[in-house]
C-alpha positions as CSV (number, residue, x, y, z in Angstrom):
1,X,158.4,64.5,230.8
2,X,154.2,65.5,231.4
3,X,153.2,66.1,234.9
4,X,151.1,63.0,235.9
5,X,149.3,61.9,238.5
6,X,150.4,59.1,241.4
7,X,150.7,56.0,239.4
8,X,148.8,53.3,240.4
9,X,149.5,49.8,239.8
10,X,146.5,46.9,238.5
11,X,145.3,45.4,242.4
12,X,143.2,42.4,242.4
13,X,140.0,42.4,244.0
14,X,137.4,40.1,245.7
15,X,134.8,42.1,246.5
16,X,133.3,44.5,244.0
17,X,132.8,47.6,246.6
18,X,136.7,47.3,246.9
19,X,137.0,46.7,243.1
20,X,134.6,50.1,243.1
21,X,136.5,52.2,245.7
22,X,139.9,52.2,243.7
23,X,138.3,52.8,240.2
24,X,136.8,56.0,242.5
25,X,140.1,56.3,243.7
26,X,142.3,56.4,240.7
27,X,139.9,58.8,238.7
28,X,139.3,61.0,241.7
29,X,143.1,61.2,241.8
30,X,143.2,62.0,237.4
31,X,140.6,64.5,237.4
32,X,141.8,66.8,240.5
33,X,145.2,66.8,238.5
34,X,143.8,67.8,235.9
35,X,141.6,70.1,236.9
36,X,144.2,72.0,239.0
37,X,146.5,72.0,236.4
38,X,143.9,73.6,234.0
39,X,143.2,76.4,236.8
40,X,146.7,77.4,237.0
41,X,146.8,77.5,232.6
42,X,143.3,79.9,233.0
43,X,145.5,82.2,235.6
44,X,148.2,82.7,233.4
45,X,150.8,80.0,234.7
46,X,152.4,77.8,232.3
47,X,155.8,75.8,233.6
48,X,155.6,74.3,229.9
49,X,155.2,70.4,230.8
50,X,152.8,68.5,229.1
51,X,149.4,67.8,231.5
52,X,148.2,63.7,231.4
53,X,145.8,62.5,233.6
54,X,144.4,58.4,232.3
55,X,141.1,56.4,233.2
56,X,140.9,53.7,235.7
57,X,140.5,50.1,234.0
58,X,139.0,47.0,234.9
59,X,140.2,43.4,233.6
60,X,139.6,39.6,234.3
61,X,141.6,36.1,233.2
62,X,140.0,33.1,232.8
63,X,141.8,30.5,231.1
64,X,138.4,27.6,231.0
65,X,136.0,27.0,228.3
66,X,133.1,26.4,231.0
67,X,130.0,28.9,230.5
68,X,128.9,30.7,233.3
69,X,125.9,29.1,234.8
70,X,123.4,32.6,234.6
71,X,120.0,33.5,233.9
72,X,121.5,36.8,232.9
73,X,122.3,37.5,229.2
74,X,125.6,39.2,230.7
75,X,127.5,39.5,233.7
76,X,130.2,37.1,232.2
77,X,132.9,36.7,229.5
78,X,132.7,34.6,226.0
79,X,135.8,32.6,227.0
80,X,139.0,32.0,227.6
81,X,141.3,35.2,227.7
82,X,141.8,38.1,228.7
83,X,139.5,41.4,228.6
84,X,139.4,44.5,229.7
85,X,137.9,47.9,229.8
86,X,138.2,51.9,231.1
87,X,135.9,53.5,233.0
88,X,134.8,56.9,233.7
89,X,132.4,58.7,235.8
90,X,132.3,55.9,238.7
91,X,130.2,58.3,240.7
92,X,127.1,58.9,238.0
93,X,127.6,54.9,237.0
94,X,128.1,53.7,240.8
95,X,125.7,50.9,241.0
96,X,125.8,50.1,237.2
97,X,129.8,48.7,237.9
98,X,129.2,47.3,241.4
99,X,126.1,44.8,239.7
100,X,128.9,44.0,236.8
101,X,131.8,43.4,238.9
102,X,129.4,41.6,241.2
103,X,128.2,39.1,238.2
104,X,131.7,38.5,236.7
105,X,133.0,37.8,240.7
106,X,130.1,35.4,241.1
107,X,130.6,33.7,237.7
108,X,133.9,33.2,236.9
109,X,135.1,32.9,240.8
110,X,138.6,34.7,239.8
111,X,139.7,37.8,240.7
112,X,139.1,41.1,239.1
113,X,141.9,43.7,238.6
114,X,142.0,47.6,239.0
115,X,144.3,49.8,237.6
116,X,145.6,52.9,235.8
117,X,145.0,52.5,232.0
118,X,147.0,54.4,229.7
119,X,143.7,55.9,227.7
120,X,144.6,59.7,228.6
121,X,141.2,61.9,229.9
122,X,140.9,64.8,227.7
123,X,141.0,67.5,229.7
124,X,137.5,68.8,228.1
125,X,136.1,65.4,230.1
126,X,137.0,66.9,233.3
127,X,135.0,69.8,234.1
128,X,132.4,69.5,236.6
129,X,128.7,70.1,235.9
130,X,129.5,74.0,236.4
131,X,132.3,74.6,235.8
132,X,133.8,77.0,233.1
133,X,137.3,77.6,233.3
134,X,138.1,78.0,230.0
135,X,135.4,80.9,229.0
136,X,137.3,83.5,230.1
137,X,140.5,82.3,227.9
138,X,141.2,84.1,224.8
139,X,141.6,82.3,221.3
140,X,145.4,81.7,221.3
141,X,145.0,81.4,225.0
142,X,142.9,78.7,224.4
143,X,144.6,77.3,221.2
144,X,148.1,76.6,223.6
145,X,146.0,74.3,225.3
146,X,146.5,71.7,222.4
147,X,150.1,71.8,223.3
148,X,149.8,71.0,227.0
149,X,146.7,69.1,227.6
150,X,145.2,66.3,226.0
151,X,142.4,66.4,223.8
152,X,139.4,64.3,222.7
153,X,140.9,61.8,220.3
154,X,137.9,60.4,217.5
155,X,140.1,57.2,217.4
156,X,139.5,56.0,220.9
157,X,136.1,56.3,220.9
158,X,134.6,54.7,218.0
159,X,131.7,52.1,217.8
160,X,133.6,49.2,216.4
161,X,132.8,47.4,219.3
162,X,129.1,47.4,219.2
163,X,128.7,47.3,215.3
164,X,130.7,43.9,215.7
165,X,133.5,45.0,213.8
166,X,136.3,44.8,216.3
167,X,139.3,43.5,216.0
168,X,142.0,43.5,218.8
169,X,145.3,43.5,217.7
170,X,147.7,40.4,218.6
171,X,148.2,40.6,222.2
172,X,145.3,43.1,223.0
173,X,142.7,42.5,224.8
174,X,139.3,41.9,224.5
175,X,136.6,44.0,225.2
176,X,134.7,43.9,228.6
177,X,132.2,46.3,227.4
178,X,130.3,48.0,224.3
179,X,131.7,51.6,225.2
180,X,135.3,52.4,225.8
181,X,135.5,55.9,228.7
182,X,136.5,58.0,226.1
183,X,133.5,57.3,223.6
184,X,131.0,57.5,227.3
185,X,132.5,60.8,228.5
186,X,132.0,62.2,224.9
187,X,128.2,61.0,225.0
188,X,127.5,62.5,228.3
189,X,128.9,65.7,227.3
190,X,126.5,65.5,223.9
191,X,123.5,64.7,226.4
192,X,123.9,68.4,228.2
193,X,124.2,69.7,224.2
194,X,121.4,68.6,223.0
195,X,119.1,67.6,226.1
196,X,119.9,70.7,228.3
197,X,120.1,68.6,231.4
198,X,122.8,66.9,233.1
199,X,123.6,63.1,232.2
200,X,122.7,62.5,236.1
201,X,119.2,62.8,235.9
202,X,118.3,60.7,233.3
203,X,116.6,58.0,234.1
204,X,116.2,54.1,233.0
205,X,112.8,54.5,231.3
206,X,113.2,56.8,228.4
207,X,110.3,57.9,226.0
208,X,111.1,59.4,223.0
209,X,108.5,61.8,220.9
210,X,108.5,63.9,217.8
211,X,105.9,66.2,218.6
212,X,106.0,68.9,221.6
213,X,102.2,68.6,222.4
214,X,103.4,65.1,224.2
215,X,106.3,67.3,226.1
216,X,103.6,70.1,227.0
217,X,101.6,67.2,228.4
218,X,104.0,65.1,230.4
219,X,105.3,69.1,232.0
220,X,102.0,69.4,233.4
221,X,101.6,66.1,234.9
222,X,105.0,66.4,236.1
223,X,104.3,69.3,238.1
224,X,100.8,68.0,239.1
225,X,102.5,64.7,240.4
226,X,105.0,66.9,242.0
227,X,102.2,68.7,244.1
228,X,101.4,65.1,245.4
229,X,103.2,64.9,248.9
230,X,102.9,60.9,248.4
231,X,103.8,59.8,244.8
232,X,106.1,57.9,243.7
233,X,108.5,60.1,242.2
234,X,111.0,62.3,244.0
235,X,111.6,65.5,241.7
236,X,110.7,66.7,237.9
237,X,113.7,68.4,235.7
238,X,113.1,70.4,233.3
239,X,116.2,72.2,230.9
240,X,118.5,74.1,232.6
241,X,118.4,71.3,235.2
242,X,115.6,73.6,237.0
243,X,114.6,71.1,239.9
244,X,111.3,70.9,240.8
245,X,111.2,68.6,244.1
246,X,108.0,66.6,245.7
247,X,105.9,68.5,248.0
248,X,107.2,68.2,251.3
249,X,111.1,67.0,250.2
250,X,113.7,69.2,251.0
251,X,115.5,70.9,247.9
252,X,119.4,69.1,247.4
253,X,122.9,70.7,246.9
254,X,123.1,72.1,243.2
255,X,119.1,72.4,242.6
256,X,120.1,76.2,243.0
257,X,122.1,76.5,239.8
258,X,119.1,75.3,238.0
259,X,118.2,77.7,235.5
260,X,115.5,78.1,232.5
261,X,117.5,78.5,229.7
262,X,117.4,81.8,227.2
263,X,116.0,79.5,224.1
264,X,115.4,75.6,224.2
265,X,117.8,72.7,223.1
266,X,117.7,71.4,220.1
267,X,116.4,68.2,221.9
268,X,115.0,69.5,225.3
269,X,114.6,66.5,227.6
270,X,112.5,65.9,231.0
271,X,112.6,63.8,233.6
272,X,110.6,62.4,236.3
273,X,113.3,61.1,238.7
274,X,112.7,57.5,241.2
275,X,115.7,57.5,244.1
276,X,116.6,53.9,242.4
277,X,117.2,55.4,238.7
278,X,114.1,53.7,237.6
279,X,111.7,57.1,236.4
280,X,111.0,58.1,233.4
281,X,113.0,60.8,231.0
282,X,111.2,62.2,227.9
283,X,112.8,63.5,225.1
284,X,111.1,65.5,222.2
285,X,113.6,64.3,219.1
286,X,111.6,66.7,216.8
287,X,111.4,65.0,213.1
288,X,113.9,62.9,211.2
289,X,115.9,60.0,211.4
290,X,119.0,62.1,212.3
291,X,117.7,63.3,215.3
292,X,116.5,59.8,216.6
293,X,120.2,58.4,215.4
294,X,121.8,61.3,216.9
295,X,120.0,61.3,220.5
296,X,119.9,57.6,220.8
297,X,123.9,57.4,219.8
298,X,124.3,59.2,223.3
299,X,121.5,58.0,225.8
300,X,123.0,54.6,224.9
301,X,125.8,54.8,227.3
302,X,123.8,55.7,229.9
303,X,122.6,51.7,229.8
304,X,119.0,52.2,230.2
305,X,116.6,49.5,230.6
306,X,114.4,50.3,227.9
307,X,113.3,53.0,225.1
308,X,110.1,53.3,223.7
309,X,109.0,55.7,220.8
310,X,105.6,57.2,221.2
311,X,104.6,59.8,218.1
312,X,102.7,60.3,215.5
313,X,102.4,58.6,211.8
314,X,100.7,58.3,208.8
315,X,98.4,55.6,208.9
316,X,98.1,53.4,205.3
317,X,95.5,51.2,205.6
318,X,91.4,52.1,204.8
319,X,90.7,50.6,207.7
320,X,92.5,52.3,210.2
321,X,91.0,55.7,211.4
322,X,92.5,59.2,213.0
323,X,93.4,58.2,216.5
324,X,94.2,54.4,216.1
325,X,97.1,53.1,217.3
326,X,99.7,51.4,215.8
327,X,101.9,48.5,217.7
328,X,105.0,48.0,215.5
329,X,106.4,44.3,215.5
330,X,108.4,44.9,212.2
331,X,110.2,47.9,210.9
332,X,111.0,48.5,207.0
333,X,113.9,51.0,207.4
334,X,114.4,53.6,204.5
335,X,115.5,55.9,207.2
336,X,119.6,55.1,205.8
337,X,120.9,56.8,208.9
338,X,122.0,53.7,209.9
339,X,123.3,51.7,206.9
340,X,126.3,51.6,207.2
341,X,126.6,50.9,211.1
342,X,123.9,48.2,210.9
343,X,123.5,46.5,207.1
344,X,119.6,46.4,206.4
345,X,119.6,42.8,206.1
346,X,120.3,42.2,209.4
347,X,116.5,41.8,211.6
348,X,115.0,44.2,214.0
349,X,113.1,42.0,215.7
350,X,110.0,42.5,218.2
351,X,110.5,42.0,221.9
352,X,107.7,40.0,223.5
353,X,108.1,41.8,226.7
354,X,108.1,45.1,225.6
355,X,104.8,44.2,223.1
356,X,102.8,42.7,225.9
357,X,103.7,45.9,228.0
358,X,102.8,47.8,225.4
359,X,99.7,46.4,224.7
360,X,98.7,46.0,228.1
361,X,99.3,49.8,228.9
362,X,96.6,50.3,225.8
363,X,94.5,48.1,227.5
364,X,94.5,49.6,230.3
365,X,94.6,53.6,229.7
366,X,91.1,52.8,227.4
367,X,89.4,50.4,229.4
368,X,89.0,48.4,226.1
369,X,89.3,44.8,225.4
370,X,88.8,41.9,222.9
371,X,87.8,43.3,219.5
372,X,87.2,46.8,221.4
373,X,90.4,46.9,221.8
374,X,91.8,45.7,218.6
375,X,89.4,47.9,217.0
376,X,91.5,51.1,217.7
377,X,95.2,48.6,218.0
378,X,96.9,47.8,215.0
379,X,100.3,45.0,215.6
380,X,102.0,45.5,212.1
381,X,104.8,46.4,210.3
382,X,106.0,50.5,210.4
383,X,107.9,51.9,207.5
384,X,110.1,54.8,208.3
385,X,111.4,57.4,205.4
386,X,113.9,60.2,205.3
387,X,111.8,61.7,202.7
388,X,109.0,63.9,204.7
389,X,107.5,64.6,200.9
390,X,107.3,61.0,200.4
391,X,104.4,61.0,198.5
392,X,105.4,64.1,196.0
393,X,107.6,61.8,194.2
394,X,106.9,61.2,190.6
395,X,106.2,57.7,190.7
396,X,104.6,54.9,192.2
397,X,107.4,53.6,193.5
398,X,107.1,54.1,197.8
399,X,103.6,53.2,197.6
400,X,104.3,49.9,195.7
401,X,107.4,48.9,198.7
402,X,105.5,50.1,201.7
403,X,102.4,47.5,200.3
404,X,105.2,45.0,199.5
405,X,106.3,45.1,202.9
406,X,102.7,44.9,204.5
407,X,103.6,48.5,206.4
408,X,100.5,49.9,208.3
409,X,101.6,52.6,209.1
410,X,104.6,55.2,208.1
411,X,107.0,57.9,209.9
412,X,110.2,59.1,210.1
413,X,111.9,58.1,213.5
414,X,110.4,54.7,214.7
415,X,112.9,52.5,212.7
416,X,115.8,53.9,213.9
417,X,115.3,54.3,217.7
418,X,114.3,50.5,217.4
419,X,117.4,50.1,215.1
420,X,119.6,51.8,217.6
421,X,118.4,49.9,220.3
422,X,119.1,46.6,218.6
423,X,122.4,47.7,217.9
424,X,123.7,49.0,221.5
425,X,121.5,46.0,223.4
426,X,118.9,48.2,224.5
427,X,115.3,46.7,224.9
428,X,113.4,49.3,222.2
429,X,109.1,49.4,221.3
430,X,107.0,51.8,219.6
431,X,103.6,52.7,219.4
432,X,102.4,55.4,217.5
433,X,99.1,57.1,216.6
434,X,97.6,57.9,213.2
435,X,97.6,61.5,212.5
436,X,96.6,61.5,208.6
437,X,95.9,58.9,206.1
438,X,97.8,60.7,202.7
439,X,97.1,57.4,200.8
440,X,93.4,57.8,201.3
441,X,93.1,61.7,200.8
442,X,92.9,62.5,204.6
443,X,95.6,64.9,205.5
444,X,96.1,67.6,208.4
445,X,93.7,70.5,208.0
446,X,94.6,73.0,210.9
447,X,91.1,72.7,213.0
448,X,91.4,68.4,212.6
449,X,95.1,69.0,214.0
450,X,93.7,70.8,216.7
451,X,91.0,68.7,217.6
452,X,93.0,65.4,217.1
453,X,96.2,66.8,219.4
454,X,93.8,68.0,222.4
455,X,91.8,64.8,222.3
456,X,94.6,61.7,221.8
457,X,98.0,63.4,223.1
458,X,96.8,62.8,226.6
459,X,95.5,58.9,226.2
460,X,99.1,58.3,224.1
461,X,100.9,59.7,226.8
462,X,100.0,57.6,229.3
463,X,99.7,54.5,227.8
464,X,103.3,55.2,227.0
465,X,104.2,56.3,231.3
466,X,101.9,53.0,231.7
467,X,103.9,50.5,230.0
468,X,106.8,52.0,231.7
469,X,105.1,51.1,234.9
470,X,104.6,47.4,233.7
471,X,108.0,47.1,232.4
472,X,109.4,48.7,236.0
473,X,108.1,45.1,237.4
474,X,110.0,42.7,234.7
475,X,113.1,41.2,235.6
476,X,116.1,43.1,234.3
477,X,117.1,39.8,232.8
478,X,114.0,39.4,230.9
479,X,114.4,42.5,229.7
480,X,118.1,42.4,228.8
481,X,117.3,39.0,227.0
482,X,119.7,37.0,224.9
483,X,118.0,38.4,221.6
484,X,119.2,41.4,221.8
485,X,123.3,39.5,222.2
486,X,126.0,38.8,219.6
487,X,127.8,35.4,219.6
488,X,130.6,37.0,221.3
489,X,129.1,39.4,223.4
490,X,131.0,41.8,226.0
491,X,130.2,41.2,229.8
492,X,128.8,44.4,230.9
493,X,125.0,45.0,230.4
């Protein structure tokens, strides 16, 4: 028999803060099992049972064929049946549940149930932030732990559901969201891998960049809008989860275990933190599609309202000149990080809110409009590679596609953050800015580097923190449009 927790039975609810309070409940009452249990296994003690600890679940019946009657592109089931999903972390994800138990309250009018699932929690999945039991275990120690703890299981966290190829089996039910708890906890673990800052301070405006001039940039004006006792934002993190708060606010329990770390991440990730979730994080994804697969795999769980990709890239028209910017509104994707999870004949399409943000930030940063304006902005299509030496191949062959496909301009990255984002339902953009022109014999000399970087990075920067701003002031529902939703589409955002 394993030791478990207090059992607790599915409950309907009315109200979503009640709906809230038992998932909080029930995985309050899984992870201190769990976590005692493992502090008795690092001390020594071992009574030989099997240690099991499961997620909290949320489902909802409706037996009608009647559509919600919502604005919202979610916040409602496909319908008739039954669906269901676990949950984890209801204290990072607090507000994100209460708004989707809220919507599927208000638009189906049944109730919604809570329960225990029977999806164990790998024990890995329940350390806090700081803690580190298991470091002082040995390596058969540590190996026993297979025997009496679970562990993360690849099976139950798969990304069937978003790819659009599940399938439940007869008498299973359907999904109420794209990421099952197992597959989230796993992500959020990844984020403090490769970001070097805790999943809780991410926020729902994320910039990505492949170059760390951007990073060195948005440090200083973190700190320099930190020094301002009345801005907007509360606190900048930096890796380690080193806290730096807004003159005049008090420092918070757990900004002292914020530490710089002995070498950087592989990914290392700041943020400029609102009190409502809604600041900015920036992430240097250094070069290559696997990076901007691998990163974007993770933050997707987090649900945030939008992504945009702001970097460099070779530009392949005459026309354009160092310094332009380029608005993507097509992507021709020879990035294959991606092929098999999303078939290349399915569409990345533009999103009008994030291209008018976009272009509006441009706009506005420069001080430039009409044919000013389009003077230095080209809209067009962006052809990403995973072939950095591109043009050292023997033929004519890239060239010939990328005019084919009326590319303007070329990188590595920008096709499959906006990829990604189609595929987990999370509004995407990208503007870049031409670095070198290796079709027309203009490539990086080290001084034109220099130059270029000191005099651009800035301007890109904020154009990119501006749009943010814009986008800050759309409707979540504009943003979280119906384009970006399958025929069948889970309920949660």
């Amino acid at each position: 028999m394993p030791s478990l927790p207090l059992f607790t039975a599915p409950a309907k609810f009315d109200h979503a803060e009640a709906a809230l309070a038992q998932v909080q409940a029930i995985y309050r009452s899984s992870i201190e099992h769990l976590r005692a249990a493992l502090q008795r296994f690092v001390s020594g003690e071992d009574d030989g049972l099997h240690v099991r600890a499961c997620y909290p679940f949320v489902r909802v019946r409706t037996d009608t064929v009647a559509r919600a009657d919502s604005r919202l592109s979610y916040g409602f089931v496909a319908g008739p049946g039954t669906y269901e999903t676990t949950l984890t972390r209801p204290d990072l994800f607090a507000e994100y549940y209460l708004e989707q138990f809220r919507l599927l309250l208000r638009n189906h009018g049944v109730a919604i149930e809570v329960g225990t699932s029977t999806q164990p929690i790998p024990v890995h999945f329940s350390l806090a932030e700081n803690d580190h039991l298991e470091g002082s275990m040995g390596a058969e120690r540590r190996l026993l732990m297979r025997d009496l703890f679970d562990l993360p299981d690849l099976a139950a966290m798969d990304d069937g559901i978003a790819n659009g190829t599940h399938e439940p089996a007869r008498g299973e039910a359907q999904p109420l969201s794209l990421f099952t708890a197992p597959r989230v906890d796993y992500s959020l673990h990844r984020l403090r891998h490769y970001s070097g800052t805790a999943p809780e301070y991410f926020q729902n405006f994320v910039l990505f960049t492949n170059y760390q001039f951007y990073i060195d940039e948005f440090i200083a004006l973190g700190h320099a809008l930190m020094a301002d006792p009345a801005g907007e934002y509360e606190a900048f993190i930096e890796p380690g989860n080193v806290v730096t708060r807004r003159t005049g606010l008090p420092a918070r329990r757990g900004d002292e275990f914020g530490a710089p770390p002995p070498r950087l991440p592989q990914m290392p990730t700041y943020h400029l933190v609102r009190p409502d979730g809604s600041g900015i994080t920036m992430i240097n994804i250094g070069v290559g599609p696997a990076n901007a697969k691998t990163i974007t795999d993770h933050v997707a769980v987090l649900r945030p309202h939008a992504w945009l990709m702001l970097g460099h890239c070779a530009g392949l028209r005459n026309s354009q000149q160092l310094g332009d910017y380029v608005l993507a509104h097509a992507y021709m994707r020879e990035d294959h990080v991606l092929d098999e999870e999303l078939p290349l004949w399915v569409p990345i399409p533009a999103l009008a809110e994030v291209q008018v943000a976009l272009e509006q930030a441009v706009a506005d940063v420069t001080q430039l409009q009409g044919y000013e304006l389009k003077r230095i902005l080209r809209t067009g299509t962006v052809a990403s590679t995973d072939n950095r030496n591109w043009e050292l191949l023997p033929n004519a062959g890239p060239e010939r596609r990328f005019s084919q496909s009326r590319a303007v301009a070329l990188d590595m990255e920008s096709a499959t953050i906006a990829a990604n984002g189609f595929r987990f339902r999370v509004p995407y953009g990208t503007l870049l800015c031409v670095s070198d022109k290796p079709l027309h014999g203009e490539i990086k000399l080290p001084g034109m580097a220099n130059h270029f970087y000191r005099e651009r990075v800035d301007q890109h920067l904020r154009i990119g923190m501006r749009a943010v701003e814009l986008l800050r002031q759309e409707r979540p529902g504009s943003l979280h449009s119906r384009k970006l939703r399958s025929f069948a589409e889970v309920a949660f955002q």
